[in-house]
C-alpha positions in Angstrom: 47.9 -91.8 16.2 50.1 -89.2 18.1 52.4 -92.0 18.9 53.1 -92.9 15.5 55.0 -89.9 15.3 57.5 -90.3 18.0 58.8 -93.2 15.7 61.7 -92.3 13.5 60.9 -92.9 9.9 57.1 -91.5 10.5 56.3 -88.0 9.8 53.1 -86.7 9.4 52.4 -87.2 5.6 53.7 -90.9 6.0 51.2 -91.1 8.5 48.7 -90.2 6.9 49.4 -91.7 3.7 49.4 -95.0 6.0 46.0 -94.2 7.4 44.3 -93.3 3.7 45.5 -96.5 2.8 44.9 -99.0 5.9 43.0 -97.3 8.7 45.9 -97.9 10.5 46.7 -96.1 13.2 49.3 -97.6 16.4 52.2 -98.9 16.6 51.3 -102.3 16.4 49.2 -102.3 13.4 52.2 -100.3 11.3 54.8 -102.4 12.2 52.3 -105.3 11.0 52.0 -103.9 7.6 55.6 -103.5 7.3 56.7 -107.4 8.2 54.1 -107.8 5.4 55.5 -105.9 3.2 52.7 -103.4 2.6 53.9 -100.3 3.3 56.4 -100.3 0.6 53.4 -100.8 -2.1 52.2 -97.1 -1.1 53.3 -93.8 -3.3 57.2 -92.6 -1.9 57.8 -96.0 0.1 60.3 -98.9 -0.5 61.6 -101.5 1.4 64.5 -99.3 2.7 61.9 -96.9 4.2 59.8 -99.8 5.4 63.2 -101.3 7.4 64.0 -97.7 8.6 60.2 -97.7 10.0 60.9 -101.0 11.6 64.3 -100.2 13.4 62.0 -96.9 14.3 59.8 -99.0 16.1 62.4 -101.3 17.4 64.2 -98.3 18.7 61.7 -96.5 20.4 60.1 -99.7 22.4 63.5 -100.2 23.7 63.7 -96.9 25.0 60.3 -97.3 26.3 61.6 -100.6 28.4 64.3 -98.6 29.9 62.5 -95.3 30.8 59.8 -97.9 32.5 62.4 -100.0 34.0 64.6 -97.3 35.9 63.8 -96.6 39.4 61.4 -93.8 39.9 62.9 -90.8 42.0 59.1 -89.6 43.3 59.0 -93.1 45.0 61.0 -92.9 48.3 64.5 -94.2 47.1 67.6 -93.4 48.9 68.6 -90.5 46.7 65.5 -89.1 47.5 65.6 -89.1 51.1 69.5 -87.9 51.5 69.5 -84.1 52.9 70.4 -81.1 50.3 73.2 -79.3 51.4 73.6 -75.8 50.1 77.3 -74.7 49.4 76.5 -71.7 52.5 76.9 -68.7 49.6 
């Protein structure tokens, strides 16, 4: 449930508002209920919010797929392994 509010568009009463009314919890199943259309049926929701919740989701798997694609710096790259040189002060 944590990570529902990492996406933009989800606060804290939205999510819970989502979970009184669906047991739903993850990423997966909100974005579900907003293809469907169902989030927009609740109290303070319309399809504008629902489509902000969606570009929410959008936005932060993409950023997930680029954190998890760059190369790690703990793992022996070359930048890792060039010597630190102090500027002698």
């Amino acid at each position: 449930m944590l990570e529902l509010l990492k996406i933009q568009g989800l606060g804290p009463k939205t999510i819970a508002l989502i979970w009184s009314a669906f047991q739903v919890s993850d990423v997966a199943g909100v974005e579900k209920l907003a293809r469907e259309g169902k989030i927009q049926t609740l109290p303070r929701m319309g399809e504008k919010h629902e489509q902000k919740i969606l570009k929410g989701i959008e936005d932060y798997r993409r950023i997930l797929r680029t954190i998890s694609s760059r190369p790690s710096r703990r793992h022996g790259t070359e930048v890792d392994r060039a010597p630190i040189r102090h500027s002698g002060h």
